[in-house]
C-alpha angles and dihedrals in degrees: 000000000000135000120245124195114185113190121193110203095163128068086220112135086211087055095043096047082053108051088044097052087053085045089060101037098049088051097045089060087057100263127139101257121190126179126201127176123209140172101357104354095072083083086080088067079077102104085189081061117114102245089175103082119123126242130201102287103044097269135104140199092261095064082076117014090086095054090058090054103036083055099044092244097170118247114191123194 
């Protein structure tokens, strides 16, 4: 098992869908995942925030965030 620690600077929904798909990823496959925003991205620590819009590639932050707080991953601001 690793330890993963995925760090959003940028309040960039392409960046956040990102970092939250690895998050999940990483976790799912029974590593030790841990999230932290900076800079910008501690805008994503909003839970009014629209994590439904659609990146680039047809999906959004909220096709992963969930999972990350329904399993307790830690996000630290």
């Amino acid at each position: 098992m690793a330890n993963f620690l995925f760090v959003l600077s940028k309040n960039d929904n392409e960046a956040a869908t990102r970092c939250f798909q690895f998050a999940k990823i990483a976790h799912s496959k029974g590593h030790k995942t841990n999230l932290f925003f900076i800079d910008g991205g501690v805008l994503w620590a909003d839970s009014t925030r629209n994590f439904s819009l659609k990146a680039g590639t047809g999906d959004c932050p909220n096709d992963y965030l969930p999972y990350l707080v329904e399993n307790h991953v830690p996000i630290g601001v």
